[in-house]
DSSP file (Angstrom, degrees, kcal/mol; ACC not computed):
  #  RESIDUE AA STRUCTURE BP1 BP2  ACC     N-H-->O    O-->H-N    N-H-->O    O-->H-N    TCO  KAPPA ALPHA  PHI   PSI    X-CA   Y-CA   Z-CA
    1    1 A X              0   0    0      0, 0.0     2,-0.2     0, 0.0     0, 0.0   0.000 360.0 360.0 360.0 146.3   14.3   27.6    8.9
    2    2 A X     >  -     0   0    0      1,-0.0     4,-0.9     0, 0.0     0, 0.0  -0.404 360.0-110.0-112.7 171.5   12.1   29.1    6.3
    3    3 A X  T  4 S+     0   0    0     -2,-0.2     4,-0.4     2,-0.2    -1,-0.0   0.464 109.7  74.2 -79.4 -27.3    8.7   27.9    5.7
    4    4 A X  T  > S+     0   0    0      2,-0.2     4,-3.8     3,-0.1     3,-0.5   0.924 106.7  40.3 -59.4 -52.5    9.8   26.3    2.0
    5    5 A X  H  >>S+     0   0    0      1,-0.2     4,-3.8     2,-0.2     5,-0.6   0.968 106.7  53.0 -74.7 -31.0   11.4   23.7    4.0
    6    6 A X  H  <5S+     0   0    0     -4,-0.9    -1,-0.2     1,-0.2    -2,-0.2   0.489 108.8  54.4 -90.5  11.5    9.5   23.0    6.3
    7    7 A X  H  >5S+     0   0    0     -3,-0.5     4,-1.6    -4,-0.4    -1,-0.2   0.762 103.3  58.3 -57.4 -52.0    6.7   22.5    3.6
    8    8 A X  H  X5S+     0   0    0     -4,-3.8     4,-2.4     1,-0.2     5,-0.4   0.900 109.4  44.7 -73.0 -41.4    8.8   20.1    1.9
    9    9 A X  H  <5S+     0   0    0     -4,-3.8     4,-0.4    -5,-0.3    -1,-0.2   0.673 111.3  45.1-117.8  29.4    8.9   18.0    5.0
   10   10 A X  H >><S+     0   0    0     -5,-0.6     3,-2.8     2,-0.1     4,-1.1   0.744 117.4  51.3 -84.1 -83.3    5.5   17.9    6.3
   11   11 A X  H 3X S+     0   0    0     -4,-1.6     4,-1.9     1,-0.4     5,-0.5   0.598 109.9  44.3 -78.0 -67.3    4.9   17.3    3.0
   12   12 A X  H 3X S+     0   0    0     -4,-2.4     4,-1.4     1,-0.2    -1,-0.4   0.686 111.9  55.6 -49.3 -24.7    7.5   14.4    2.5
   13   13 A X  H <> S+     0   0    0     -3,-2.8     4,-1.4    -4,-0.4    -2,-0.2   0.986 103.2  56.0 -56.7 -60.9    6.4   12.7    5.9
   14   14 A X  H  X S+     0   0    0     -4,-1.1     4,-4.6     1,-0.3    -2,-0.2   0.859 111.9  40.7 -50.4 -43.6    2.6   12.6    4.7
   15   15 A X  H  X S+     0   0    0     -4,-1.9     4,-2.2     1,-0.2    -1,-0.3   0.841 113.6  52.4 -90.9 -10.8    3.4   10.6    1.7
   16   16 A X  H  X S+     0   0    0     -4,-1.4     4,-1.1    -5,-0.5    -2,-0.2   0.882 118.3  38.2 -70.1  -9.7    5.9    8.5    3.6
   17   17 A X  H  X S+     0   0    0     -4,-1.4     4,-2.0     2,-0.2     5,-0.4   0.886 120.0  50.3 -84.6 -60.2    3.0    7.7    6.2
   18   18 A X  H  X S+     0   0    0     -4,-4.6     4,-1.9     1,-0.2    -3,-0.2   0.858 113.3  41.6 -38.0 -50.1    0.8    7.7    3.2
   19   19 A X  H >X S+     0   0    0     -4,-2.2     4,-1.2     1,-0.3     3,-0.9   0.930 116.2  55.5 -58.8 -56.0    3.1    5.1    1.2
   20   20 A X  H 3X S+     0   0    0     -4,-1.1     4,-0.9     1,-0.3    -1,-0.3   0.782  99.2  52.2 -47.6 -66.8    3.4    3.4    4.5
   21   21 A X  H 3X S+     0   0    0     -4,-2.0     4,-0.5     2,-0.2    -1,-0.3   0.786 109.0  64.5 -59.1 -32.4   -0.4    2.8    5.3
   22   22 A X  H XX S+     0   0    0     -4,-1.9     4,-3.1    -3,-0.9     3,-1.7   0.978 107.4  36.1 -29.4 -81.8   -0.4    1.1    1.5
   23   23 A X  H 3X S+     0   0    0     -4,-1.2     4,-0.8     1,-0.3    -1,-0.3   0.398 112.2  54.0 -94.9  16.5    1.5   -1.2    2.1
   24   24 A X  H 3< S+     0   0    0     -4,-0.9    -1,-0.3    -3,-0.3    -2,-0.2   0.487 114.2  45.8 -93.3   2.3    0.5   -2.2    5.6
   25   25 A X  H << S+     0   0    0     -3,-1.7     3,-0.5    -4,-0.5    -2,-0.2   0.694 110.7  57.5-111.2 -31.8   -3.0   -2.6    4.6
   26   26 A X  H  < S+     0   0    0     -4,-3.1     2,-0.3    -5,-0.3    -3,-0.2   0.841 111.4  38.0 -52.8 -32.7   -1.8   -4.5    1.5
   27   27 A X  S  < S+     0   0    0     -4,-0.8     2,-0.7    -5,-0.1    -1,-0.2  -0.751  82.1 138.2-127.3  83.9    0.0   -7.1    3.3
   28   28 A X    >   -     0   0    0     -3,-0.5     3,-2.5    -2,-0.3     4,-0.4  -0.984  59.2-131.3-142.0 104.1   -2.5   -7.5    6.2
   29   29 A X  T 3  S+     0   0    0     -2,-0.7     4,-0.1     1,-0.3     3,-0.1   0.474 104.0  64.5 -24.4 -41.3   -2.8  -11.0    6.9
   30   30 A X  T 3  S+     0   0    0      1,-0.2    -1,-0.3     2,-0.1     3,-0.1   0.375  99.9  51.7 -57.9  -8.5   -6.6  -10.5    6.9
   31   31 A X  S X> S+     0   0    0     -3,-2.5     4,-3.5    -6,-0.1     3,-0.9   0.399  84.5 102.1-101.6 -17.0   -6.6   -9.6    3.2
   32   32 A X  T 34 S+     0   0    0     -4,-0.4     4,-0.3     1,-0.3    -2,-0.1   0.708  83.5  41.4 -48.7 -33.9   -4.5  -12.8    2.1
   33   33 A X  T 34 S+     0   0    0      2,-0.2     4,-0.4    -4,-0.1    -1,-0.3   0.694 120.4  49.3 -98.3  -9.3   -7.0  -15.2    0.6
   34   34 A X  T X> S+     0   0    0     -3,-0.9     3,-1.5     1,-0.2     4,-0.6   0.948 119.2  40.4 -79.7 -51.4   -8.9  -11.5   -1.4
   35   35 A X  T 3< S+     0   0    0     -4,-3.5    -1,-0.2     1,-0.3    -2,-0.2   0.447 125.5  37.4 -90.6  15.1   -5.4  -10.4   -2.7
   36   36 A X  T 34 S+     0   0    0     -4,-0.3     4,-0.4    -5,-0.3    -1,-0.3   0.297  91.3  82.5-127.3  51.2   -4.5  -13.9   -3.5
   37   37 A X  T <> S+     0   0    0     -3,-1.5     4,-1.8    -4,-0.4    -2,-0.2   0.608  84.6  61.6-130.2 -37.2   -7.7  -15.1   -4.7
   38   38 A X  H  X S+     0   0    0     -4,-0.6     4,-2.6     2,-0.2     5,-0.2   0.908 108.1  49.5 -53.2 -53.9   -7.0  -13.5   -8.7
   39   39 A X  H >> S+     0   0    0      2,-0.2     4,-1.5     1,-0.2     3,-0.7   0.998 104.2  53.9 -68.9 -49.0   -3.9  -15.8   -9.0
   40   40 A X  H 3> S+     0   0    0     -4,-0.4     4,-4.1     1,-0.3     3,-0.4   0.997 114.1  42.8 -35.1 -67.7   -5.6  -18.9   -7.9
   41   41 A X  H 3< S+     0   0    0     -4,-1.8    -1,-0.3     1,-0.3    -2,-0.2   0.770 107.3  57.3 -86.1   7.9   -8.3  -18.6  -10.6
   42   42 A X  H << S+     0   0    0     -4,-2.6    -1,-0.3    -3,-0.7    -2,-0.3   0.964 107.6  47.0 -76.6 -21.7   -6.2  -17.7  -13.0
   43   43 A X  H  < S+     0   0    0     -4,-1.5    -2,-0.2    -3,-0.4    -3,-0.2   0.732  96.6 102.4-116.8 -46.8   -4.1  -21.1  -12.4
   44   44 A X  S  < S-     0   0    0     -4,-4.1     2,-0.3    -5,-0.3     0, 0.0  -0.329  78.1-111.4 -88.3 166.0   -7.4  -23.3  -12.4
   45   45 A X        -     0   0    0      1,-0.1    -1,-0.1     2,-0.0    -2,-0.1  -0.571  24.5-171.3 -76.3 113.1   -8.9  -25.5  -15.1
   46   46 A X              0   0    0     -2,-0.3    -1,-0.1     1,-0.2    -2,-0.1   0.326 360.0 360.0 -82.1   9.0  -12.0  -23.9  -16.3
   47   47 A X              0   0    0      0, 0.0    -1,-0.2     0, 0.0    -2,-0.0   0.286 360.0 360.0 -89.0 360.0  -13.1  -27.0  -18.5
């Protein structure tokens, strides 16, 4: 193994762990009424 690959995967692990921490902090149950709190007021009657 040369050092080119094993650049390319360190490097392709970090952004799958990166990609990975996205979306487990995105859909983290504690975050549910902030990330669906935009759709809600768009949906209500502002009158």
């Amino acid at each position: 193994m040369n050092f080119q690959i094993i650049a390319y995967t360190g490097f392709t692990f970090i952004l799958a762990t990166v990609f990975a921490g996205i979306i487990i902090y995105y859909y983290n149950p504690k975050r549910k009424k902030e990330v669906e709190e935009p759709k809600h007021r768009m949906l209500r009657n502002d009158d």
